[in-house]
N, C-alpha and C positions, 0 to 999 in steps of 0.2 A: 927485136923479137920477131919469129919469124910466123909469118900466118900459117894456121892450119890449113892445110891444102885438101883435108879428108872432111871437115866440116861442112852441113846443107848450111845453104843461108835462107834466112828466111823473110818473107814478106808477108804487107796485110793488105789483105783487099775489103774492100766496101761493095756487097751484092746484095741484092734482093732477096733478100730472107727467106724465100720459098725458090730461088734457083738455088741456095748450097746443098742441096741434096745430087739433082740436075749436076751441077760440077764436082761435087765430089767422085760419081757416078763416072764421069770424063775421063775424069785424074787417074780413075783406078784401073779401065782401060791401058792408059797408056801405061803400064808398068814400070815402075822405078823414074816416073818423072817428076815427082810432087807428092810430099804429104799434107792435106788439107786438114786443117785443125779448126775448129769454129771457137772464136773464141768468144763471140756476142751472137747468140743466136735472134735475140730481139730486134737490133741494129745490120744485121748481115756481116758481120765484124771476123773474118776470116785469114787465119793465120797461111800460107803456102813453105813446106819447108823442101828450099830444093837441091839434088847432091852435085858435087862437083860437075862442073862441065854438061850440065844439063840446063843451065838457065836459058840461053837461047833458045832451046826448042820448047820451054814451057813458054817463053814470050811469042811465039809464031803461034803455037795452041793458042793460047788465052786472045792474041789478037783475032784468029778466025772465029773463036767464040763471041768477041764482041759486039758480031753482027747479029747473035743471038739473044744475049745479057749483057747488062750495063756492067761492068766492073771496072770499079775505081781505086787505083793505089790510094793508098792511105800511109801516113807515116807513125811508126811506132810513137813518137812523141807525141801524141795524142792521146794520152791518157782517158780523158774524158769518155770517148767515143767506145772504151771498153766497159766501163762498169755499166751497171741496169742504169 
């Protein structure tokens, strides 16, 4: 079966609960690089969905951002780290 090629993938980051505003803010700058989803806003528990052939430039952003905030990959099988 062949991968969708037109699909974002997505990832989850782990931020400080009063920068996801701060980075959503970023994201929306840079146009068509990332949709930020919160999906624990108590935990900082934030989803990124990003479109084809855009990942590498959201990972140069989020690296020069990390001299600003802490953001942590998190892996979806972490269940826990979603609910309250």
């Amino acid at each position: 079966m062949a991968a969708n090629l037109n699909r974002s993938e997505r990832v989850m980051y782990r931020v400080d609960r009063y920068e996801i505003h701060y980075l959503k803010f970023i994201l929306e700058a840079y146009e068509g690089l990332a949709t930020l989803t919160t999906l624990n806003s108590e935990k900082g528990i934030i989803q990124l969905a990003v479109p084809p052939g855009r990942k590498d430039s959201l990972e140069s952003l989020l690296a020069a951002l990390g001299h600003e905030l802490r953001l942590e990959r998190i892996s979806a099988s972490q269940p826990e780290i979603i609910s309250p």
